[in-house]
C-alpha positions, 0 to 999 in steps of 0.5 A, spaced: 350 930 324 346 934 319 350 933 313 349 925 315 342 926 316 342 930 308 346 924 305 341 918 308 335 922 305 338 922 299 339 916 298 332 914 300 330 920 295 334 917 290 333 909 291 326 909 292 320 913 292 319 914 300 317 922 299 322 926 302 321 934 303 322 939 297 327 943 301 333 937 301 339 940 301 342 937 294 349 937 291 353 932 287 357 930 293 353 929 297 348 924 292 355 921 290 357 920 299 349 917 298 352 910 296 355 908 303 347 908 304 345 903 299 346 897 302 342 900 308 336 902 303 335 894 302 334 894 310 328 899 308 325 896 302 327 888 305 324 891 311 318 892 307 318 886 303 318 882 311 313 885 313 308 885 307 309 878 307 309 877 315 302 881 316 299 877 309 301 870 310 296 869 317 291 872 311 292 870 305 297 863 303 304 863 302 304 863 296 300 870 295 304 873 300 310 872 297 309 875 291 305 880 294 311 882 298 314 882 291 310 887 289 311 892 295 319 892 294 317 894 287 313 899 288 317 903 294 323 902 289 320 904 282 322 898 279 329 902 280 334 895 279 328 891 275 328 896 270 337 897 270 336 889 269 332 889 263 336 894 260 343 890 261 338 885 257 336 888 252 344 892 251 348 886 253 343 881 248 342 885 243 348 889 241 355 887 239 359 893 239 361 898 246 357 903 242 351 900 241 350 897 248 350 903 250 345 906 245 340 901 246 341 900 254 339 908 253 332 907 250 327 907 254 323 902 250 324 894 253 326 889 248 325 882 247 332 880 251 329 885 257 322 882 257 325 875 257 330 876 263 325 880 267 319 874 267 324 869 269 329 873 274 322 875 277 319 867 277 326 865 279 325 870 285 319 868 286 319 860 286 326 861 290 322 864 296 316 859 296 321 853 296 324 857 303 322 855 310 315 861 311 318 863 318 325 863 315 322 868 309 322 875 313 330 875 315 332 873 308 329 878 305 333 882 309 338 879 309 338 878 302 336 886 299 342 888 303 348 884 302 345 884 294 346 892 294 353 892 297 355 888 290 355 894 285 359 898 292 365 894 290 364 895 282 364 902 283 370 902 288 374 897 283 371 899 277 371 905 272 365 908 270 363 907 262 359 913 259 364 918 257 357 923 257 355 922 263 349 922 262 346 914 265 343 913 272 349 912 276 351 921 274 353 923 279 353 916 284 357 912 279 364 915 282 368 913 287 367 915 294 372 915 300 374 909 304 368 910 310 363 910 306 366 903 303 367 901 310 359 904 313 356 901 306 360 894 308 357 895 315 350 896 313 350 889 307 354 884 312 350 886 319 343 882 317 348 875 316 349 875 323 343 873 323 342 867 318 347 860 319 354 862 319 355 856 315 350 859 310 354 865 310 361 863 309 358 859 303 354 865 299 359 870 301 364 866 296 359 866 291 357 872 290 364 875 291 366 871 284 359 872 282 361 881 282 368 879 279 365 875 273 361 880 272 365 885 272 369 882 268 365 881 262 362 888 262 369 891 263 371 888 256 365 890 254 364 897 254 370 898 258 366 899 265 360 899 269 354 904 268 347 905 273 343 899 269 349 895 270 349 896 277 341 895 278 342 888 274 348 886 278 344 888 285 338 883 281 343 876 280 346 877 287 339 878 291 336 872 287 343 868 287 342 869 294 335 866 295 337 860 290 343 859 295 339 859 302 335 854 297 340 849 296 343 851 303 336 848 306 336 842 301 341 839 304 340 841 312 334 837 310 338 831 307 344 831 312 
């Protein structure tokens, strides 16, 4: 039970930037094992962005309170996936070759390409939410932060790991783990679909699902695999395709 109690706190300690205590046990296993967690850090950082904005809303307009949920994810996160977008941006835009998408998806500096794909993956993110129903936005962002961490899980256990280094942010969590900590992490991203119109789920899951394959599909050709920016821009498109969806979804319960 201890050993369980390690693993989840590095996951926290790893995903977000929660203070853990400094004596953490810490090994590369037990990071790698981390990830049967990651779907459950979006209940944690959901969870945050739901209550931030539920508390704001009865203060502030909606509008306010929405990008100010978006801030608090943000910040508890250290702009970890925005940051793993922004760079599969820059790498994937601006190189032509394995070896120089990697380069430049290294660099710490951003780009026109990553600059560009943050503002409208952030606007987009953004005018998705403020076009759902304001009662409805908290179990959606729940909903969403989770199931949206559980797609790079499936790229990791149906993929390969592309830096021969080993030097990216997936080093060690980029490995395979064994099949219960699929099975908890497939748990903890599809428990909070049990709570949003099962027709919505049964529409959004396909989706993301060839959304994951595409996407896996084109970095594979690319560089031969997945790595840790590849991951954070992966969590990135299904969290706001999640949104978008629920927002078409709405649309036509309005309509029908």
């Amino acid at each position: 039970m201890r050993k369980q109690l390690h693993i989840f706190l590095n996951a926290i300690m790893f995903y977000t930037r929660i203070p853990m205590p400094k004596n953490l046990p810490y090994s590369d296993e037990i990071l790698n094992r981390s990830t049967r967690y990651f779907p459950f850090i979006g209940w944690i950082v959901g969870g945050i962005g739901a209550s931030v904005f539920f508390g704001l809303q009865f203060v502030f307009a909606p509008e306010l309170a929405i990008l100010l949920s978006m801030v608090a994810t943000i910040f508890v996160t250290g702009a970890f996936h925005e940051d793993g977008f922004a760079d599969f941006c820059d790498g994937f835009g601006g190189g032509y070759t394995r070896e120089r998408i990697l380069t430049i998806m290294k660099d710490s500096h951003i780009g026109t390409y990553g600059s560009i794909g943050l503002i409208g993956m952030l606007a987009t993110k953004f005018m998705s939410l403020h076009s759902i129903e304001v009662e409805k936005i908290p179990l959606i962002l729940l909903a969403g932060h989770s199931l949206s961490r559980l797609m790079p899980i499936l790229v990791i256990y149906t993929s390969e790991y592309s830096r021969e280094d080993a030097t990216s942010k997936t080093n060690p969590i980029g490995k395979k783990g064994k099949g219960f900590d699929f099975a908890l992490a497939l748990f903890f991203g599809l428990a909070f679909l049990a709570f949003v119109p099962l027709a919505y789920s049964l529409y959004v899951l396909p989706v993301l699902l060839l959304t994951t394959m595409v996407f896996r599909r084109y970095i594979t050709n690319k560089i031969g695999g997945y790595t840790g920016d590849c991951l954070g821009a992966l969590q990135q498109i299904a969290e706001v395709e999640f949104y978008l969806g629920f927002v078409i979804y709405q649309t036509f319960q309005v309509c029908s």
